[in-house]
Structures are given as structure tokens and as C-alpha cells.
N, C-alpha and C positions, 0 to 999 in steps of 0.2 A: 292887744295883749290877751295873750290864750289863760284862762283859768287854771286847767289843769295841765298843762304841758308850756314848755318852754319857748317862745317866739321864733319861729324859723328864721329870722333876721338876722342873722351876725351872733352878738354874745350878749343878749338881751335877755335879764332875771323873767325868772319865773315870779307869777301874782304872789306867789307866796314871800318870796326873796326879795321881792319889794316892799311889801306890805311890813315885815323884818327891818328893815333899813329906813322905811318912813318911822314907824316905832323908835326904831334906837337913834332916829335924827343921822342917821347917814347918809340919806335921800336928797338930791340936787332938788333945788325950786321945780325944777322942769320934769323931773321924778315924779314929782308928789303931784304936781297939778296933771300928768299925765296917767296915773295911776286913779286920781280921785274924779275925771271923766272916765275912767277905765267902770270906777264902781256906778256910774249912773246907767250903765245896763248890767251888771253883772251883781247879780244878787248874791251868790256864795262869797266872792269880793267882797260887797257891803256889809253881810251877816259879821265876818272876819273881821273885817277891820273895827266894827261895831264894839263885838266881843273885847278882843283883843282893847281898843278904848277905855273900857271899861276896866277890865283887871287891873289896867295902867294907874287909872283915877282910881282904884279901889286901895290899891297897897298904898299910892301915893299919901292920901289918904287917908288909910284906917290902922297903918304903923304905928304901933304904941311901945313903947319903952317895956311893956307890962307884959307885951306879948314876941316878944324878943333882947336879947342884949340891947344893951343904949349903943352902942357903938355899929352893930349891925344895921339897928333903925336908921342910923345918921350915914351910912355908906349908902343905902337904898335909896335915899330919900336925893341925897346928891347927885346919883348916878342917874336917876329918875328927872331931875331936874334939868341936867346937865342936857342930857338928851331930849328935853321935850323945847328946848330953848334954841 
């Protein structure tokens, strides 16, 4: 799996367009576990997806009624769930 440029193999996602699709749980088992040996040499990978983790558990997380519509919190927070499940 190339970093910055697309897999010369067929029609195989770029790191990025995977790393997207593990996030939003659109990624096959064999995705994700082919992706997450991808990050045990690929540092900008693991920074990424590191990041990216993070924000996920942050809004999951730190979404308050206080700091947005109650009804916006409640879309977030499902869609957020939805896909990590």
C-alpha cells in the first residue's frame, strides 16, 4: 500500500481513502487488518490514523447540549456510533 499515491494494482484506495472508510466503518475486516499492517511500517499512516482517532473520541465524547443544539449532539453522536460499530 503506497502512502502517497494510489496502488498500481487494479482499483485499489489510496492510504488516505482507506484510512476514510475504516473511520466511517465502511472498510471490509480484510481492509482494516490489511491497512493496520500497512501502519506498522508507515509512519504518516500511523500519525493519521492516530489523529484522526482522536477527533473521533474527542466530539464523541466532549458533545454537549451546551455547545450545540440538543438535536445536532444526538445526530452526531449516532452517526459516530453507528459507524464505529
Amino acid at each position: 500500500m503506497s502512502h502517497q499515491s494510489p496502488p498500481s494494482a487494479g482499483n485499489q484506495p489510496t492510504c488516505m481513502e482507506m484510512l476514510q472508510a475504516i473511520l466511517d466503518g465502511a472498510a471490509t475486516p480484510e481492509q482494516e487488518t490489511q491497512f493496520k499492517e500497512h501502519m506498522e511500517g508507515c509512519m504518516p499512516c500511523y500519525k493519521e490514523y492516530s489523529l484522526e482517532m482522536v477527533i473521533k473520541e474527542l466530539i464523541k465524547t466532549k458533545c454537549c447540549g451546551q455547545c450545540a443544539p440538543p438535536e445536532l449532539v444526538d445526530r452526531i453522536k449516532s452517526s459516530i456510533s453507528e459507524k464505529a460499530s
